[in-house]
C-alpha positions in Angstrom: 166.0 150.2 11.9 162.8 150.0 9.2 160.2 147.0 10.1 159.6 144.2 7.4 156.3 146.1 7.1 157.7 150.0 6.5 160.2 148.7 4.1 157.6 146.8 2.1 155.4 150.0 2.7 158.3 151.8 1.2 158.6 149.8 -1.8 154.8 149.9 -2.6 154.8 153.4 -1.7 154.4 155.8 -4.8 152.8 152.9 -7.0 149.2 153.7 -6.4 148.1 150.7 -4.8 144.8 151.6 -4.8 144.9 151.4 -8.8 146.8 148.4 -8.4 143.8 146.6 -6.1 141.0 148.2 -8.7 140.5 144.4 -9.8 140.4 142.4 -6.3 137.5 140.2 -5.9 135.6 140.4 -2.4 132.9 138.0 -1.5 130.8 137.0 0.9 129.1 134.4 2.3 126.6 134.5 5.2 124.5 131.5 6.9 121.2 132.5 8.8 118.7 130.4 9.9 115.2 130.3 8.9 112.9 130.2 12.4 109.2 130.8 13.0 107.6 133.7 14.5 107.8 132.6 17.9 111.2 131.8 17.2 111.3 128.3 16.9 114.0 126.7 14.6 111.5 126.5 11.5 110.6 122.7 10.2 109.6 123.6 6.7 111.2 122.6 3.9 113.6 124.9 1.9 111.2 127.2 0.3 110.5 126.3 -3.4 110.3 130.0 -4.5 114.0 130.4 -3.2 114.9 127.8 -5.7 117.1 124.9 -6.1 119.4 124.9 -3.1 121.9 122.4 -5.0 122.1 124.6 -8.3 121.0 127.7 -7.1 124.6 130.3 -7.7 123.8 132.9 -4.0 120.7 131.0 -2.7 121.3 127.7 -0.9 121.4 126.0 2.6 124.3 124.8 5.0 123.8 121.9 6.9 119.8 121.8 7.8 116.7 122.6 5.5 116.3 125.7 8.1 120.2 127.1 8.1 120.0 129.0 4.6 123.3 130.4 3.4 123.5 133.6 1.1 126.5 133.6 -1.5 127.7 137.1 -3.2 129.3 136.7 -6.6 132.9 138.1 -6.3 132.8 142.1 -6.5 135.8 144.3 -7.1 134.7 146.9 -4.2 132.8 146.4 -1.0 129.7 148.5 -1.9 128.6 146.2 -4.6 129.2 143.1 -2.5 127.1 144.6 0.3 124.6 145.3 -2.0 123.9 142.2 -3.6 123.8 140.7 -0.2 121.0 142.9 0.5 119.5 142.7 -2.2 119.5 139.1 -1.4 118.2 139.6 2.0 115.0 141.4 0.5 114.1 138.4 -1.7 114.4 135.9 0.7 112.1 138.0 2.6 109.7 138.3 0.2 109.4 135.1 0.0 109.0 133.9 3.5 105.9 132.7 4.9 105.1 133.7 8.5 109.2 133.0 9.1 112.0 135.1 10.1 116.0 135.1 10.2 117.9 134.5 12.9 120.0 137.9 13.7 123.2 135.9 15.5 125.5 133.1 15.2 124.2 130.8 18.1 121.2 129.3 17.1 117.7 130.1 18.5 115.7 127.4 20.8 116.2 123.6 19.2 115.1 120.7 20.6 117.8 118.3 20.3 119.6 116.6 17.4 116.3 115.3 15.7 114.4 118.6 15.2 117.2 119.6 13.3 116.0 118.0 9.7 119.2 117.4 7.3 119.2 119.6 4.0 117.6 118.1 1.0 119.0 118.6 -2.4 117.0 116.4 -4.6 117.5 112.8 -6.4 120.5 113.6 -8.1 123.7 111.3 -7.2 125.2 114.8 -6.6 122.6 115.8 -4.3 123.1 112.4 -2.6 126.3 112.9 -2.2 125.7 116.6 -0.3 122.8 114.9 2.0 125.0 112.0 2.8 128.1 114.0 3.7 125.7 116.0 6.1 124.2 112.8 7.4 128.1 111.8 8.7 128.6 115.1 10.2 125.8 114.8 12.5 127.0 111.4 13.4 130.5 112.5 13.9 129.8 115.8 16.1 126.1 116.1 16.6 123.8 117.8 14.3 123.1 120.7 17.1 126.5 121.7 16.2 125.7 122.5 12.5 123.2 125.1 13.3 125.7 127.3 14.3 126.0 130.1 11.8 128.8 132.4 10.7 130.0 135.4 7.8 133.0 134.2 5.4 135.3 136.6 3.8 136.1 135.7 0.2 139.7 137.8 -1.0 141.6 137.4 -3.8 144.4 139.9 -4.6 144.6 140.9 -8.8 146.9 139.3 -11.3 148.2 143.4 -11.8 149.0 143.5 -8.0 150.8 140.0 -8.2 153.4 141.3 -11.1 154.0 144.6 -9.3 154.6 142.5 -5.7 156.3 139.8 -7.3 158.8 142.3 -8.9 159.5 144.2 -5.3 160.6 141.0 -3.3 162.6 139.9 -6.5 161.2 136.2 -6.4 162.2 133.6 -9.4 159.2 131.2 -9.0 156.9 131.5 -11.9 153.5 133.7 -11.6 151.1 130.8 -10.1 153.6 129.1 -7.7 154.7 132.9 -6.4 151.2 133.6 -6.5 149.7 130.5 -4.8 153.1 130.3 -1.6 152.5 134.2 -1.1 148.9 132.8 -0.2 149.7 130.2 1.7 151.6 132.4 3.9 148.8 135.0 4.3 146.9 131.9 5.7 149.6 131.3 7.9 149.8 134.4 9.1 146.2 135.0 9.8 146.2 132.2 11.4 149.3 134.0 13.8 147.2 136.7 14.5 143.7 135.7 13.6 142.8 135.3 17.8 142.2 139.4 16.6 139.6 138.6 14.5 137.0 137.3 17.3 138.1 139.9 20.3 137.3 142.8 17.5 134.0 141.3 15.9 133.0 138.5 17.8 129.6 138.8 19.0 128.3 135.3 20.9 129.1 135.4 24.3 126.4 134.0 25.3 124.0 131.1 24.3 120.6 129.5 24.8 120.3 127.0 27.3 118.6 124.4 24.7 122.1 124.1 22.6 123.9 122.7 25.9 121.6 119.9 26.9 123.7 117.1 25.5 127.2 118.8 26.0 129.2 119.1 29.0 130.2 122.8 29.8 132.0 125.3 32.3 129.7 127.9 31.1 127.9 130.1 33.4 124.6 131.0 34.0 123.1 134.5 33.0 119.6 133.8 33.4 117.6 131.0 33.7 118.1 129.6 30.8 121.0 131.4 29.0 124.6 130.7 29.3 127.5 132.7 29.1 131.0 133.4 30.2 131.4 136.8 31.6 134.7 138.1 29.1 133.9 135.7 26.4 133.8 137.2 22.5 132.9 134.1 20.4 131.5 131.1 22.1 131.0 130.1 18.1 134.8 130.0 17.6 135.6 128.5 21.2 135.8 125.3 22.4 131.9 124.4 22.2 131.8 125.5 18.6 132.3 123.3 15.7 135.7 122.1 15.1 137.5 119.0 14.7 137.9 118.1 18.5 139.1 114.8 17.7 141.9 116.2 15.4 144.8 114.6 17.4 143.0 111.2 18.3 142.1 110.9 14.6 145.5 111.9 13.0 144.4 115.2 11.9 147.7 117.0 10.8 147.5 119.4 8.4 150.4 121.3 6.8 150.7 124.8 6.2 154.5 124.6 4.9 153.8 124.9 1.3 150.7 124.3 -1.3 152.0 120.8 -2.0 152.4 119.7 1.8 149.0 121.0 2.7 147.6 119.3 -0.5 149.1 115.9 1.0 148.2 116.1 4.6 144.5 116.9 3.6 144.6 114.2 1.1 145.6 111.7 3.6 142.6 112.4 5.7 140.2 112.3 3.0 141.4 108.3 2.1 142.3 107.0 5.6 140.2 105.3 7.6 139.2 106.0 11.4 138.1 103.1 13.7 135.8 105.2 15.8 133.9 106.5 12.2 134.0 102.9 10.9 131.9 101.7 14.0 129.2 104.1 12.9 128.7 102.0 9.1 128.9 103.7 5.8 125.2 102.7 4.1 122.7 100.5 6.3 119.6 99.2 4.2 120.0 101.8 1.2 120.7 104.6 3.6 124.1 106.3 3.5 125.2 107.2 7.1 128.3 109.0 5.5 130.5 109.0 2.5 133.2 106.9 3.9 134.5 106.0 7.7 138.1 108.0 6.8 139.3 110.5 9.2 137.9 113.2 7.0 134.9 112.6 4.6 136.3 115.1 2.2 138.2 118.0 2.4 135.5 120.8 3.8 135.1 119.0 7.1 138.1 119.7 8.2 137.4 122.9 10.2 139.9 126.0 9.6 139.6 129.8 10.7 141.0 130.3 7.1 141.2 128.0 4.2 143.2 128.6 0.7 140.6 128.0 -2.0 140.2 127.2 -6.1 137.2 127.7 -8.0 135.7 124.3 -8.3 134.9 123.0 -12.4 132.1 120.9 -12.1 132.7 117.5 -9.3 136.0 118.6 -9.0 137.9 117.5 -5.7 139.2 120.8 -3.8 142.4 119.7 -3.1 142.8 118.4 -7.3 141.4 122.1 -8.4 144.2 123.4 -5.8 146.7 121.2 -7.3 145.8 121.8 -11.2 145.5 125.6 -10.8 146.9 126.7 -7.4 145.0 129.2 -5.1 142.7 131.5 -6.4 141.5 133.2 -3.4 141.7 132.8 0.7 138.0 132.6 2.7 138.3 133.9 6.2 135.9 131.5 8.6 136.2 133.4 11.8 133.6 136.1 11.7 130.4 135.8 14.0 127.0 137.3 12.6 127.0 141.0 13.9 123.5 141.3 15.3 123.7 144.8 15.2 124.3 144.9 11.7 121.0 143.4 9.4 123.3 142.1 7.0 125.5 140.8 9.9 128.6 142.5 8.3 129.8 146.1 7.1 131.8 148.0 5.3 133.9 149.2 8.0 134.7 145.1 9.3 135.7 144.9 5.4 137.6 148.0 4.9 139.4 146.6 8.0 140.0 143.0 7.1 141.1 144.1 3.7 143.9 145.5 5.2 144.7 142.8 7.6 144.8 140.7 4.7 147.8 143.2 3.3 148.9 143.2 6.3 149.3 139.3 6.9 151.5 139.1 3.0 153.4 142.0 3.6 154.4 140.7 6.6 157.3 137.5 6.8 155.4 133.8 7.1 158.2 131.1 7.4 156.3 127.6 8.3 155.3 126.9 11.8 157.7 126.7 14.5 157.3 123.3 16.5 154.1 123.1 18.3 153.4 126.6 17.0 150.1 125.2 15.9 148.9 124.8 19.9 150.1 128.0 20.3 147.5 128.9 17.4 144.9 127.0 18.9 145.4 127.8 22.3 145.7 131.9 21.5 142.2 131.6 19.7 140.2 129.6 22.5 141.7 131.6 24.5 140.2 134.8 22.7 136.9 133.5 22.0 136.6 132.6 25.8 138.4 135.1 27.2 139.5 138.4 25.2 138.1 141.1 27.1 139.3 139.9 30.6 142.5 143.2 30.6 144.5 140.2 32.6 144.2 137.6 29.9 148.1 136.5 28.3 148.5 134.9 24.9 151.4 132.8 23.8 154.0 133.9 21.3 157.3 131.8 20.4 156.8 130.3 23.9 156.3 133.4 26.1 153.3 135.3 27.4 152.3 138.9 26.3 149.2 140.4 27.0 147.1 140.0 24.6 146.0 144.3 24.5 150.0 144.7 24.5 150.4 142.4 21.3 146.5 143.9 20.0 148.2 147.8 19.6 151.5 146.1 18.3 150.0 144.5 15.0 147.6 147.7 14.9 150.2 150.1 14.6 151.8 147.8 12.1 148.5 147.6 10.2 148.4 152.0 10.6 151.0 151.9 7.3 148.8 149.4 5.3 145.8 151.7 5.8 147.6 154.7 5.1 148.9 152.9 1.8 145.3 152.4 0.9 144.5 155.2 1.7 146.8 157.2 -0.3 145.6 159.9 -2.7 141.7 159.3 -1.2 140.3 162.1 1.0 137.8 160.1 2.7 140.4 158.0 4.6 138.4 154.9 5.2 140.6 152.6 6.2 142.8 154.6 9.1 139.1 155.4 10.2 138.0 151.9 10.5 141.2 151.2 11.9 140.9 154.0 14.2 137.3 152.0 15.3 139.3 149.0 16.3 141.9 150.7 18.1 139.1 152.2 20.5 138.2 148.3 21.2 141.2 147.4 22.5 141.7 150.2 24.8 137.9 149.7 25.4 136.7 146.4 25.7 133.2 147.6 26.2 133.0 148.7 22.8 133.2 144.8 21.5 130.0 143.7 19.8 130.2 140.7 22.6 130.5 143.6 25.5 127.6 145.5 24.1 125.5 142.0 23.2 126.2 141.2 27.5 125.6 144.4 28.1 121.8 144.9 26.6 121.1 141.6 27.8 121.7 142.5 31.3 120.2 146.1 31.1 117.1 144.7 30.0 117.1 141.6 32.0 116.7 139.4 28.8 117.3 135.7 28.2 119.6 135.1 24.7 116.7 133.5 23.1 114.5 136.9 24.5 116.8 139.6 23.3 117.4 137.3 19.9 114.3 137.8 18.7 113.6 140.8 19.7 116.6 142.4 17.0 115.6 139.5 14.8 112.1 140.7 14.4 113.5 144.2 14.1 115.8 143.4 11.1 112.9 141.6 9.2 111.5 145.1 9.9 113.5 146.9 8.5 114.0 144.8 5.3 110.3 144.3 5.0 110.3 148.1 4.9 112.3 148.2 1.5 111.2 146.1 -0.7 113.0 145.6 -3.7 111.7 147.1 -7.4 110.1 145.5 -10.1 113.3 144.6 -12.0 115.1 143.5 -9.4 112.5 141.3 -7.6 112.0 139.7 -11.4 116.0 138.7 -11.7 116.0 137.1 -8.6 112.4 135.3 -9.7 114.3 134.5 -12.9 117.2 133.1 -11.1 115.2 130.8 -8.9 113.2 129.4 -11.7 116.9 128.4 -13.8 117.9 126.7 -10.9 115.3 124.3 -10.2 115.2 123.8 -14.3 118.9 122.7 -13.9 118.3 120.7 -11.0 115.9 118.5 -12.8 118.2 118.6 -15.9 120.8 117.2 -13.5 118.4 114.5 -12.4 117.5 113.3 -15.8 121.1 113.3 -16.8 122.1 110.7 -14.1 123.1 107.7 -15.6 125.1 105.7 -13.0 124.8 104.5 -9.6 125.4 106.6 -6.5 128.0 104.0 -6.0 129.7 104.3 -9.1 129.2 107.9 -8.6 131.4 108.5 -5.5 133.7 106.1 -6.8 134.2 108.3 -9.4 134.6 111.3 -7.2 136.8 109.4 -5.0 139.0 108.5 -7.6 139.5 111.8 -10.0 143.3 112.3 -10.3 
């Protein structure tokens, strides 16, 4: 008896999917931190040249002045993506003074909460807003945890594919509702098997000593001052990295059933309040501490491996632009900088998430089972702590499989995506990059966390050691291609618009910061 998948397969066959996906939009978006040469987190204001972080479209920061984050406009193939975000990577560069960027997730040496400076995005009530929202996040989990940096995969599938798949499975709901539930369960489904996502690309098993001095941990010790555990992938997506702990004592419940339900549950964690956040104040002599003292500030601090997104118009609230418009594209949170890779992603990981992503819709996605959510949870910490112990079991619909057993199930599944992709192309890129993540899971020494332990201990470097070391060498090698003329002068061009609209933001305030969030607040 044919799979789900071969009979979807099947169905697609023959239509020349590749034509079909000529018009998908990939992005990225990747954080790195800005450090000095000795490898300090730096303490220097955003650089100017960089432009405007609040207006600037590819070119802004994260949480700190110090954790910039690099934006790619949506591409329709992987090569242009790439490019622009190396492009990107050679500006930024060339605009650095006597600084470097940090080649890994985990951040380099810090010295507690207050030498991490909160990014600054100008007088604007919107820039306010941005600082303020920042502001309650360090209060709510520590601003050590926002240095942690990570790659997100922006995917949208085209309107062309939509008709075509829409037609095959013979649904009635018009194009955006088909369009926007077929989403939603993608995300539920890469949530399902999204645990495969740090055992193939994590790449922070281990971590400085200087991130741990204010949390308790089980981690242990490498060297003298760097932490690890011994099968871990991503320490980023495990249990020490930034998540909403608190989700259960707080009322965090979000629903994946539909669109609608997960507008609603995220809507009532943006406008209910917490007592533990309303002990910490909302604005103390001018000073806003955060935006509000609900369970969720606004919709972006609620932390997902995956999140259904709209393109935002304006101050638009997320979860309104998801509600007006429905989903225009899904951003995958789970990838750890590659610090063998000096854009900390390539075109093999796309090629290969691309076709999980097929992988995830062709595949059924009815709504969560009871408490199939801890099962998600637990299969994902368990990953990022564990994946490349050969003994470790995960959870499915209440039972244990070994998590290599379930690893080559949903690859040879994915085998008949790839081959769909790859139809009618002689190069065959994405069985080979499948073929790539195969070898990992009969090889767990192949997995960028095996081979980060694994030159650690060779050379007998500390994290912070063997960090800077491939940092230093990536600066190298961008430093060694500077970009031309033309280029460097669009990027120039770009930086000086956005600080020109920044200040034409700034003189355009009218109203109160107040009135301004209760504006915000209240859109409908």
């Amino acid at each position: 008896m044919k799979t789900v998948i071969e009979k979807r397969v099947l169905q697609l066959n023959g239509g020349n999917v590749r034509t079909l996906l000529q018009d998908r939009k990939i992005g990225l978006e990747k954080e790195s931190l800005r450090v000095a040469c000795d490898g300090g987190i730096a303490n220097t204001p955003h650089p100017y040249r960089l432009g405007s972080a609040l207006t600037h479209p590819n070119i802004t920061t994260d949480y700190s002045e110090a954790l910039l984050e690099f934006v790619t406009p949506p591409f329709s193939c992987f090569d242009e993506t790439l490019r622009f975000l190396d492009d990107t990577h050679r500006y930024v560069y060339s605009q650095l003074d006597n600084e470097i960027l940090w080649s890994t997730s985990m951040p380099c040496v810090v010295d507690g909460d207050e030498s991490i400076q909160i990014a600054d995005y100008g007088s604007s009530n919107a820039a306010k807003m941005k600082t303020a929202y920042r502001r309650g996040l360090g209060h709510r989990y520590g601003r050590m945890m926002q240095t942690i940096a990570g790659v997100h995969y922006n995917y949208s599938f085209p309107t062309s594919f939509w008709e075509v798949f829409r037609e095959l499975t013979g649904d009635s709901r018009d194009g955006q509702n088909f369009i926007s539930e077929s989403y939603m369960g993608v995300v539920r489904n890469l949530q399902r098997y999204g645990w495969l996502v740090p055992y193939l690309f994590g790449a922070s098993p281990a971590i400085c000593g200087s991130f741990l001095q204010a949390l308790p941990n089980s981690l242990d010790k490498l060297f003298d001052n760097t932490y690890y555990r011994p099968y871990a992938t991503s320490l980023r997506v495990g249990d020490i990295g930034y998540q909403n702990n608190k989700e259960g004592e707080a009322g965090i419940n979000v629903n994946y059933d539909s669109l609608q339900n997960y507008i609603e549950s995220l809507s009532y964690a943006i406008s209910t309040p917490y007592p533990r956040y309303e002990e910490i104040g909302v604005c103390f002599d001018g000073e806003w501490q955060q935006l509000n003292s609900n369970i969720l500030q606004i919709e972006n601090e609620y932390y997902s491996s995956v999140r259904p997104k709209q393109i935002l118009q304006g101050e638009e609230k997320p979860t309104l632009a998801l509600s007006r418009r429905g989903i225009a594209y899904i951003e995958l949170r789970s990838l750890d900088v590659n610090i063998f890779e000096p854009l900390g992603i390539s075109r093999e990981h796309m090629l290969f998430l691309e076709s999980f992503l097929l992988f995830s819709l062709l595949l059924p996605s009815e709504p969560y089972r009871d408490k199939e959510l801890d099962e998600i949870r637990y299969n994902i910490n368990a990953t990022a702590d564990r994946g490349r112990d050969p003994n470790l079991k995960l959870t499915r619909t209440g039972k244990e499989i070994y998590l290599r057993d379930w690893a080559r199930e949903i690859l040879e599944q994915m085998s008949l995506c790839c081959e769909l992709l790859d139809e009618g192309e002689s190069e065959h890129a994405y069985c080979s990059a499948l073929q790539r993540q195969r070898a990992k899971i009969e090889d767990a020494d192949l997995t960028p966390s095996a081979r980060v332990l694994g030159e650690m201990i060779d050379n007998k470097e500390e994290f912070f050691e063997y960090s800077l070391r491939l940092s230093r060498q990536h600066q190298q090698w961008y430093a060694g291609r500077p970009l031309d003329e033309e280029k460097q002068a669009e990027f120039e061009a770009a930086a000086s618009l956005s600080l020109q609209r920044q200040q034409e933001i700034e003189k355009t305030d009218n109203i109160s910061f107040e009135q301004f969030l209760k504006n915000y607040f209240e859109q409908s």
